[in-house]
N, C-alpha and C positions, 0 to 999 in steps of 0.2 A: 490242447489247452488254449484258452483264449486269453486274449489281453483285455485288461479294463482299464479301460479311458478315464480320466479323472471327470466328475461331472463338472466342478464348481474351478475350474481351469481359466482365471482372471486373467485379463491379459495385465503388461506392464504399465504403470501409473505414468503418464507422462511427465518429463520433467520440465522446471523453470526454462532452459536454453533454449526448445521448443517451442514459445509461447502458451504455458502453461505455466500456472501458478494455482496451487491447490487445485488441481483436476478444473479450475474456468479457463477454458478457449479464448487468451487475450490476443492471441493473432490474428480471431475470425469475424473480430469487433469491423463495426464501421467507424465512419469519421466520428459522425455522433458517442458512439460507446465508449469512443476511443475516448474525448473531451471528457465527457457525463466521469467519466471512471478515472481521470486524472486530476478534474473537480474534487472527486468527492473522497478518492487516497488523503488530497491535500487538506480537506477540512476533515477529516478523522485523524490527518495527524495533528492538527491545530487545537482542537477543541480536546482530543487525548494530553498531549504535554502540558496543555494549561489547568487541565484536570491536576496533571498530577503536582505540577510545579505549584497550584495553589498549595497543597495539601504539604508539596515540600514549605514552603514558604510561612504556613499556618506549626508548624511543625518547630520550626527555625526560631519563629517569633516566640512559641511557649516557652522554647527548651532555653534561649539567651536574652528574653524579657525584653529584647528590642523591637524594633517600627518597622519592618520593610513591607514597603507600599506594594500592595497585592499586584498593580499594575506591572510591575514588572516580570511577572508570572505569562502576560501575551504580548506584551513589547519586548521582550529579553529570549523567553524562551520560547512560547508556542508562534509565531509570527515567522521568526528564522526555520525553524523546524518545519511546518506548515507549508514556506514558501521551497524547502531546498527539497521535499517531498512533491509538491507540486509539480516544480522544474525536472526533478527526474522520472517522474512517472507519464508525464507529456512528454520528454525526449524519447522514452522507452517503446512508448506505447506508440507515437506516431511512428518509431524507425519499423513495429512491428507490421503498422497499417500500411506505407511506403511500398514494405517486402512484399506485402500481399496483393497490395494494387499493381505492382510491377511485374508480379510471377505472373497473374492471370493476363496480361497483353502481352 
């Protein structure tokens, strides 16, 4: 009797601790992808929170008939967010490029 192999035999998904995050290779970045990709985490989360913060805020103003000044939607919320997303996504990702620079010498 023979055995049969499975054909469609995936291997394991990489995980985040690896430098992997959704199946993208953030460890095999260069300095460039490295920055370019801590850029632009930080302005997706900026421009996301002020998204939603307006919409809280537009929400807040119907529902209690008060003023609050929309400005405080990217001075309050998306700016903080924005920046503490930025800061760890350049720590992150630089300790990754570091590793990688170092293992190959």
């Amino acid at each position: 009797m023979s055995r049969t192999v499975p054909i469609h035999s995936a291997p394991t998904p990489r995980s985040f601790g690896s430098g992997y995050l959704f199946g993208i290779p953030l460890g095999d970045l260069g300095w460039f992808g490295t920055v370019l990709i801590a850029l632009a985490s930080g302005f997706l989360t900026f421009f996301a929170t002020t998204f939603f913060a307006i919409f809280g805020i537009l929400i807040y103003n119907a529902a209690t008939h008060s003023a609050v000044d929309y400005a405080f939607s990217y001075r309050r919320v998306g700016l903080p967010c924005g920046l503490a997303v930025l800061a760890f996504a350049s720590v992150y990702l630089a300790r990754l490029w570091v590793r990688r620079v170092f293992r190959r010498s």
